[in-house]
Backbone as CSV, one residue per row, in Angstrom:
resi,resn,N_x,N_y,N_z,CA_x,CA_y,CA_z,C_x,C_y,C_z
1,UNK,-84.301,-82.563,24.732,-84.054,-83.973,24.637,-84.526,-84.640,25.925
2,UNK,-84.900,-85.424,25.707,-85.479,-86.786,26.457,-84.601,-87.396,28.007
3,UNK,-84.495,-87.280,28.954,-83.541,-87.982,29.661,-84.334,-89.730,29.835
4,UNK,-83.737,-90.356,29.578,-84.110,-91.747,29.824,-82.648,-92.442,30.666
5,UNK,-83.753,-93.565,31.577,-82.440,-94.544,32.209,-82.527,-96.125,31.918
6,UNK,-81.984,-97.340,31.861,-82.271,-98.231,31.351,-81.807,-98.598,30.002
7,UNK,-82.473,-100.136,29.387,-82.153,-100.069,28.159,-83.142,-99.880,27.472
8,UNK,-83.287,-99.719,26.338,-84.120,-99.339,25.242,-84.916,-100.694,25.490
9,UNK,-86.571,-100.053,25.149,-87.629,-101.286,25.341,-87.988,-102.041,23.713
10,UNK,-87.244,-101.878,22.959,-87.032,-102.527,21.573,-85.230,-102.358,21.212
11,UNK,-85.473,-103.602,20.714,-83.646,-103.759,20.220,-83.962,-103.132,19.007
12,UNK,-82.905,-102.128,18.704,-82.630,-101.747,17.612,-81.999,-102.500,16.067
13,UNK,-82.981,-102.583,14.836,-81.844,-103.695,14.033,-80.884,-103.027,12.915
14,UNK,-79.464,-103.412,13.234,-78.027,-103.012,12.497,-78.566,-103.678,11.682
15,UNK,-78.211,-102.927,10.367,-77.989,-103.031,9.125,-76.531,-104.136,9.131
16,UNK,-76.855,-105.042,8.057,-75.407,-105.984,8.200,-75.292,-106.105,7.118
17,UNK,-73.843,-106.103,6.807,-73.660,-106.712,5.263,-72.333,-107.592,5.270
18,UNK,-71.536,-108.597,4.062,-71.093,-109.387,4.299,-69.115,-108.484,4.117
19,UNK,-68.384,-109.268,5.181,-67.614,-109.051,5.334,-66.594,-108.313,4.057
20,UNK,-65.920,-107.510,3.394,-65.208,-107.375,2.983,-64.045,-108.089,2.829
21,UNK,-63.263,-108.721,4.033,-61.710,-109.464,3.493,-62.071,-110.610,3.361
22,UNK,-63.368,-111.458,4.255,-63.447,-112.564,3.952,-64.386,-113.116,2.331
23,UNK,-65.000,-111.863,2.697,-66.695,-112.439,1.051,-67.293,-112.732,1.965
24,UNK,-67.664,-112.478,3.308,-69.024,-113.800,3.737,-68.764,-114.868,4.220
25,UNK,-67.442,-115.278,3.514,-67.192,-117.036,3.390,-66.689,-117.168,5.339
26,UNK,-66.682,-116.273,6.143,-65.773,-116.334,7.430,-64.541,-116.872,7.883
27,UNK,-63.866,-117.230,6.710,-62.790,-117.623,6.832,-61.605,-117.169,5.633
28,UNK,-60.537,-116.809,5.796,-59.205,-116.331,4.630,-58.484,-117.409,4.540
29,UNK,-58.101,-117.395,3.269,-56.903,-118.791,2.972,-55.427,-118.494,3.530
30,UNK,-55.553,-118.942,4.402,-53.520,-119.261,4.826,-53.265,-119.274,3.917
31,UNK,-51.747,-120.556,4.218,-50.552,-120.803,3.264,-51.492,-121.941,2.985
32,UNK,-51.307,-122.975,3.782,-52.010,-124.134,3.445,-53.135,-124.475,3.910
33,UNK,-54.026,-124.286,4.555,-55.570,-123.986,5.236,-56.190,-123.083,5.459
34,UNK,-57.089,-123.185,5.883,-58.593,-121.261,5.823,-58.190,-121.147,7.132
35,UNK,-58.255,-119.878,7.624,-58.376,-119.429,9.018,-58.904,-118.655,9.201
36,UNK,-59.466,-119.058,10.736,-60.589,-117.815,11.014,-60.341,-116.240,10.593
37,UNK,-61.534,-115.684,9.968,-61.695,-114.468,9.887,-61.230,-113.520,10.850
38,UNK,-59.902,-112.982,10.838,-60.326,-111.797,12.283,-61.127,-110.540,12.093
39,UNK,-61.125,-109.745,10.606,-61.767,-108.786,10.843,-63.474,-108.891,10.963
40,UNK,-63.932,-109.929,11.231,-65.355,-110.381,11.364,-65.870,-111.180,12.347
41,UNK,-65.087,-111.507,13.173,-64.835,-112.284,14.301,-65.473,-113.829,13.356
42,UNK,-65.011,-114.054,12.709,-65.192,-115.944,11.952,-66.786,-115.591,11.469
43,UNK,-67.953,-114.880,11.400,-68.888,-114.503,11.146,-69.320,-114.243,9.724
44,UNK,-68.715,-113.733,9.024,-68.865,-113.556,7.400,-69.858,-111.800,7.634
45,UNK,-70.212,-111.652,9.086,-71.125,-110.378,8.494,-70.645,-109.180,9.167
46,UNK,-70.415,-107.725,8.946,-69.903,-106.297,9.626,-70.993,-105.466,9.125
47,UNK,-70.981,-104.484,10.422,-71.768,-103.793,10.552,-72.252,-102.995,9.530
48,UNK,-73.194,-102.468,8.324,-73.041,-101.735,7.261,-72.308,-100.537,7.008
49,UNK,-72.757,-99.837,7.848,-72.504,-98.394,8.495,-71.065,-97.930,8.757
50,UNK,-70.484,-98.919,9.634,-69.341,-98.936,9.955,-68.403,-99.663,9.098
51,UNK,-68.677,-101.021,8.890,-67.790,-101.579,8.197,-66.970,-102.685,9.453
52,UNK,-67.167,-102.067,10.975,-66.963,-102.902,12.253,-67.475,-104.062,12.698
53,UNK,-66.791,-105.123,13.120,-67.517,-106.369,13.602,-67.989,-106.307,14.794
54,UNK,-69.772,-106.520,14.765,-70.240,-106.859,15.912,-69.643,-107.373,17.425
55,UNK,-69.391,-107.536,18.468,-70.099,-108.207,19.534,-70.275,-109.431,19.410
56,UNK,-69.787,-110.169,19.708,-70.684,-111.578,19.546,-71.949,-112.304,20.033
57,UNK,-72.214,-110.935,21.077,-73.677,-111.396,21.807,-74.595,-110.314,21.275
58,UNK,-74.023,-109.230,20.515,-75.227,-108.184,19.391,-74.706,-109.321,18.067
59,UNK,-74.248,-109.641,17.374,-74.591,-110.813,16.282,-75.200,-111.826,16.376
60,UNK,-75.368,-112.538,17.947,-76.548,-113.308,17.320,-77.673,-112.824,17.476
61,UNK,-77.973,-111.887,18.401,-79.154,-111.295,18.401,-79.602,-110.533,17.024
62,UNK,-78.679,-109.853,16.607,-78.756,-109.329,15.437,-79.526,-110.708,14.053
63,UNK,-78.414,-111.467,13.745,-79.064,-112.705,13.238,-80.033,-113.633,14.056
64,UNK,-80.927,-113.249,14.704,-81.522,-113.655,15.309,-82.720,-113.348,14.573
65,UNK,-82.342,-111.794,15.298,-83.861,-111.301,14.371,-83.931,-111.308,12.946
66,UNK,-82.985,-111.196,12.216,-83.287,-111.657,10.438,-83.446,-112.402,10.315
67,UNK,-83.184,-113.393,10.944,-83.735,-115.071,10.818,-85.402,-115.328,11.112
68,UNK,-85.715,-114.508,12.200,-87.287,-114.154,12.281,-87.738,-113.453,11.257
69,UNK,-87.107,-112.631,10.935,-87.990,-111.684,9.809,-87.946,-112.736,8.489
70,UNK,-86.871,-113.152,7.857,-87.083,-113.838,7.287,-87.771,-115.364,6.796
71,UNK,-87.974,-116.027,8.166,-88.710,-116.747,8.207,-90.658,-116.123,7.898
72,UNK,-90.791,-114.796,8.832,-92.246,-114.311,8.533,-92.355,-114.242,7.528
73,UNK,-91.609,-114.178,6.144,-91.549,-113.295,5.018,-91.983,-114.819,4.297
74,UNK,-91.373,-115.551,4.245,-91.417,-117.353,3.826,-92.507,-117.448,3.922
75,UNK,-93.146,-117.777,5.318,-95.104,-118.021,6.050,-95.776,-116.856,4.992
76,UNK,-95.245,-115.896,4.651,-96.264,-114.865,4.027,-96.435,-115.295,2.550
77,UNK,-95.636,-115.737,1.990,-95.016,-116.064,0.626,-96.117,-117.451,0.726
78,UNK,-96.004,-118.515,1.263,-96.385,-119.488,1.528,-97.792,-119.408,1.408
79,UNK,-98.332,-118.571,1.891,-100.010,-118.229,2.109,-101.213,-117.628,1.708
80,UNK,-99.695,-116.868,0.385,-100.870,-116.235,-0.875,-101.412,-117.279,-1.597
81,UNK,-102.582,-116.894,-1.823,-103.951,-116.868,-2.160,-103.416,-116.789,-3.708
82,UNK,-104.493,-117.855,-4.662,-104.331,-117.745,-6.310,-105.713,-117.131,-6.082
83,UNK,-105.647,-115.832,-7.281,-107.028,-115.702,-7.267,-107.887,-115.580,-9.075
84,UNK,-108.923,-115.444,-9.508,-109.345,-115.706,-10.767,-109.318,-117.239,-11.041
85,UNK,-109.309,-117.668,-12.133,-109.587,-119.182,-12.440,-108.640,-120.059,-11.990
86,UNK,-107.473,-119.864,-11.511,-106.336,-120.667,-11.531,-107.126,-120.976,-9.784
87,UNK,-107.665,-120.560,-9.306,-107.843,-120.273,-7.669,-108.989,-121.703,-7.673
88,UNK,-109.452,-121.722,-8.669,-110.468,-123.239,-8.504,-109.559,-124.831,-8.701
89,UNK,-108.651,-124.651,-9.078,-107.713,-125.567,-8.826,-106.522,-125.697,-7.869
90,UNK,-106.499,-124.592,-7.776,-105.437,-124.347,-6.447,-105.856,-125.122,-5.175
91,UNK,-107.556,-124.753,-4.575,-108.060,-125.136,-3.271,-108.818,-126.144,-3.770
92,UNK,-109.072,-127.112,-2.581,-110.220,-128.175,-2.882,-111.588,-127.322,-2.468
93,UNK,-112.529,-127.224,-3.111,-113.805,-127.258,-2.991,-114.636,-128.434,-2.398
94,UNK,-114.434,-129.536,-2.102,-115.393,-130.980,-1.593,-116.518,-131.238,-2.294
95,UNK,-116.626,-130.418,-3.342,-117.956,-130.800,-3.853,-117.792,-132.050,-5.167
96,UNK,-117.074,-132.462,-4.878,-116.456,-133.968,-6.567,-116.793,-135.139,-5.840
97,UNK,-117.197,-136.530,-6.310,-117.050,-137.590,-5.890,-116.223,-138.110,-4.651
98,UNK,-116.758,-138.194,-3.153,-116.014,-138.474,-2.269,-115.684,-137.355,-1.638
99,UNK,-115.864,-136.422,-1.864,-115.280,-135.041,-1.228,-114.037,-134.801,-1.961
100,UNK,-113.934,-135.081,-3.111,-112.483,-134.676,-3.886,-112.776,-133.125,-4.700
101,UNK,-112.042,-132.621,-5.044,-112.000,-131.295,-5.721,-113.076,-131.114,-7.337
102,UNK,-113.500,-130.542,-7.467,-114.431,-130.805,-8.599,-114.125,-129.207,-9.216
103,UNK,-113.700,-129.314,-10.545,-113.401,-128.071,-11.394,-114.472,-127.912,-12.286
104,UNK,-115.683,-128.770,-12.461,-116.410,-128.750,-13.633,-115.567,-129.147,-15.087
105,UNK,-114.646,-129.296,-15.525,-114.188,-129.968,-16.583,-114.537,-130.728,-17.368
Protein backbone atom coordinates (compact mmCIF):
# COMPACT_ATOMS: atom_id res chain seq x y z
CA UNK A 1 0.00 0.00 0.00
CA UNK A 2 0.69 3.45 -0.93
CA UNK A 3 1.83 5.87 1.95
CA UNK A 4 0.43 9.28 1.00
CA UNK A 5 0.30 12.73 3.10
CA UNK A 6 -2.17 15.52 2.42
CA UNK A 7 -5.57 15.59 1.01
CA UNK A 8 -6.70 13.72 -1.85
CA UNK A 9 -6.08 15.76 -5.25
CA UNK A 10 -9.85 14.99 -6.38
CA UNK A 11 -12.88 15.14 -4.01
CA UNK A 12 -14.40 12.04 -3.87
CA UNK A 13 -18.43 11.96 -4.85
CA UNK A 14 -20.89 10.31 -1.91
CA UNK A 15 -23.54 8.71 -3.23
CA UNK A 16 -26.72 10.63 -1.65
CA UNK A 17 -30.07 9.71 -1.34
CA UNK A 18 -33.14 11.37 0.25
CA UNK A 19 -33.61 11.27 3.86
CA UNK A 20 -35.66 8.48 5.32
CA UNK A 21 -37.68 10.26 8.42
CA UNK A 22 -38.06 13.33 6.62
CA UNK A 23 -38.92 12.10 2.53
CA UNK A 24 -36.50 14.78 1.32
CA UNK A 25 -39.04 17.28 2.41
CA UNK A 26 -36.15 18.49 5.41
CA UNK A 27 -38.45 19.07 7.70
CA UNK A 28 -41.05 16.59 10.24
CA UNK A 29 -44.44 17.75 11.34
CA UNK A 30 -44.61 18.76 15.09
CA UNK A 31 -47.78 19.11 16.95
CA UNK A 32 -48.60 22.23 15.26
CA UNK A 33 -45.66 23.26 12.77
CA UNK A 34 -42.67 21.42 10.62
CA UNK A 35 -39.41 21.33 12.34
CA UNK A 36 -36.18 21.06 11.35
CA UNK A 37 -35.04 17.69 10.34
CA UNK A 38 -32.48 16.39 12.89
CA UNK A 39 -31.60 13.19 11.41
CA UNK A 40 -30.46 15.13 8.15
CA UNK A 41 -29.27 18.16 9.55
CA UNK A 42 -32.67 20.26 7.80
CA UNK A 43 -31.10 18.93 4.31
CA UNK A 44 -33.59 16.31 2.96
CA UNK A 45 -30.31 14.24 1.77
CA UNK A 46 -28.02 11.12 3.87
CA UNK A 47 -25.36 9.53 2.88
CA UNK A 48 -26.44 6.26 0.68
CA UNK A 49 -24.13 3.89 2.10
CA UNK A 50 -24.55 4.80 5.48
CA UNK A 51 -27.81 6.13 5.84
CA UNK A 52 -25.60 9.16 8.04
CA UNK A 53 -25.94 12.88 7.62
CA UNK A 54 -23.24 14.65 6.01
CA UNK A 55 -21.10 17.55 7.41
CA UNK A 56 -22.43 20.55 6.44
CA UNK A 57 -19.34 21.73 4.65
CA UNK A 58 -19.08 17.89 2.70
CA UNK A 59 -23.00 18.65 1.69
CA UNK A 60 -22.55 21.49 0.00
CA UNK A 61 -19.69 20.47 -1.66
CA UNK A 62 -21.25 17.30 -2.23
CA UNK A 63 -24.42 19.22 -3.84
CA UNK A 64 -22.23 21.25 -5.36
CA UNK A 65 -20.89 18.94 -7.55
CA UNK A 66 -24.37 17.32 -8.65
CA UNK A 67 -25.49 20.52 -9.35
CA UNK A 68 -22.45 20.72 -11.87
CA UNK A 69 -22.93 17.44 -13.17
CA UNK A 70 -26.28 18.03 -13.64
CA UNK A 71 -26.25 21.15 -15.13
CA UNK A 72 -23.40 19.48 -17.89
CA UNK A 73 -25.96 16.85 -18.53
CA UNK A 74 -28.84 19.81 -19.42
CA UNK A 75 -25.89 21.77 -21.96
CA UNK A 76 -25.52 18.14 -23.41
CA UNK A 77 -29.25 17.46 -23.80
CA UNK A 78 -29.58 21.00 -25.13
CA UNK A 79 -27.04 20.48 -28.02
CA UNK A 80 -28.08 17.38 -29.73
CA UNK A 81 -28.11 17.58 -33.12
CA UNK A 82 -31.60 16.39 -35.24
CA UNK A 83 -30.28 14.37 -37.80
CA UNK A 84 -32.06 12.89 -41.30
CA UNK A 85 -34.89 15.15 -42.65
CA UNK A 86 -36.22 16.61 -39.54
CA UNK A 87 -32.40 18.24 -39.30
CA UNK A 88 -33.36 20.66 -42.41
CA UNK A 89 -35.84 22.30 -40.35
CA UNK A 90 -34.35 22.18 -37.17
CA UNK A 91 -31.15 24.62 -38.38
CA UNK A 92 -31.38 27.64 -40.59
CA UNK A 93 -29.55 27.09 -43.76
CA UNK A 94 -29.55 31.14 -45.13
CA UNK A 95 -30.17 30.12 -48.34
CA UNK A 96 -34.39 31.46 -48.48
CA UNK A 97 -35.31 35.00 -49.23
CA UNK A 98 -33.33 37.42 -46.95
CA UNK A 99 -31.21 34.86 -45.42
CA UNK A 100 -34.27 33.03 -43.90
CA UNK A 101 -34.32 29.16 -43.75
CA UNK A 102 -35.33 27.55 -47.04
CA UNK A 103 -36.66 23.74 -46.87
CA UNK A 104 -37.49 23.51 -50.58
CA UNK A 105 -41.28 22.98 -49.91
Amino acid sequence: MRKSHGPAFKKVVIELDKCPLCRGRAVTQGMFHDLPCDRCNASGWVAAATGQALALDELVTQLGMRLQAATRQIEQLKKSRATGPEALYQDGNRLGAGGTNYTGD
